[in-house]
N, C-alpha and C positions, 0 to 999 in steps of 0.2 A: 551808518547806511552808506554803502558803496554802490555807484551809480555812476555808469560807462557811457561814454561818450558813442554816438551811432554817426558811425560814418554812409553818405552816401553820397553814391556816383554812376552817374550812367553815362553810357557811351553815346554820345554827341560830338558835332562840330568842335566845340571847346575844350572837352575832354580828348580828343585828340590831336588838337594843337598845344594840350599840355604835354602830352609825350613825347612832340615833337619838339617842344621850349627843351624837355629833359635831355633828351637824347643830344639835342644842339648843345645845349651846353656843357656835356659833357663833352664833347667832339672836340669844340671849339676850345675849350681850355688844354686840350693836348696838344692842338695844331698848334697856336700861340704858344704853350712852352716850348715845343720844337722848335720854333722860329727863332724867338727869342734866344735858348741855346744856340745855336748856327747863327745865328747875325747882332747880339744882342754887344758883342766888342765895338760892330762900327758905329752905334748909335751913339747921340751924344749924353751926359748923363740927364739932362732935361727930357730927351724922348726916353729914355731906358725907363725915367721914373714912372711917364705918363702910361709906358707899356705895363711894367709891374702891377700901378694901381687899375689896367682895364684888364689885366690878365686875372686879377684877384675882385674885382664887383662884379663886371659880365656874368661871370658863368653862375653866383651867387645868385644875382637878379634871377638871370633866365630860370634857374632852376625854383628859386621861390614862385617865379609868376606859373613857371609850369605845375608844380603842386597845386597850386589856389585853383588854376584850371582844372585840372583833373578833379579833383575833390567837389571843389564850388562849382565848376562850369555847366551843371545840370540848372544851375538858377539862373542863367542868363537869358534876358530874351533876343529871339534873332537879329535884334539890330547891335547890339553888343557883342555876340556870337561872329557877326560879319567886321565888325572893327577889330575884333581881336584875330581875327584870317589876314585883313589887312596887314593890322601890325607883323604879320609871321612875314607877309611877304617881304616887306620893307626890310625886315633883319635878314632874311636870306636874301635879297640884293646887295645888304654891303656885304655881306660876309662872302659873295661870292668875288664882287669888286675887291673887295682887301686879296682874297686869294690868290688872282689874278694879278692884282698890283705888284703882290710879292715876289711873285712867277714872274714877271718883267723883269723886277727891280734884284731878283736873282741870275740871270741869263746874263746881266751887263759886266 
């Protein structure tokens, strides 16, 4: 007896801050290997490592948490819904802080 799994999803808050975990972490793993390539000589091998292992979990994270949203995030209720807004804002505050840092720390 074969017997499928029923995916649902609807479009809410959470399910749209899944697409936006997706979309970010695709982004953000392209910006960081760019970076990376163009400045990854002057670093020393202790930061070069720390960057490898965030250039390779970040975007893994983000995009598992973005899936579970998408998929799952019809079962959340609003007060969960609003933490998980939260947390998007918080990641796109450093992510814009690290951009800008780089954008300084490239200009010198």
């Amino acid at each position: 007896m074969l017997t499928l799994a029923q995916v649902n999803f609807g479009i809410n808050l959470a399910a749209l801050i899944g697409i936006i975990y997706l979309l970010l972490a695709i982004v953000y793993f392209l910006l960081t290997v760019a970076w990376l390539a163009q400045r990854g000589t002057r670093l020393t091998s202790w930061g070069l490592a720390l960057y490898i292992i965030q250039v390779i979990f970040t975007p893994i994270i983000m995009l598992m948490c973005g899936m579970i949203l998408f998929f799952q995030g019809w079962r959340l209720d609003p007060i969960l819904q609003i933490e998980q807004f939260l947390l998007l804002l918080l990641i796109i505050y450093f992510t814009i802080k690290d951009i800008l840092i780089n954008a300084v720390y490239r200009n010198r």
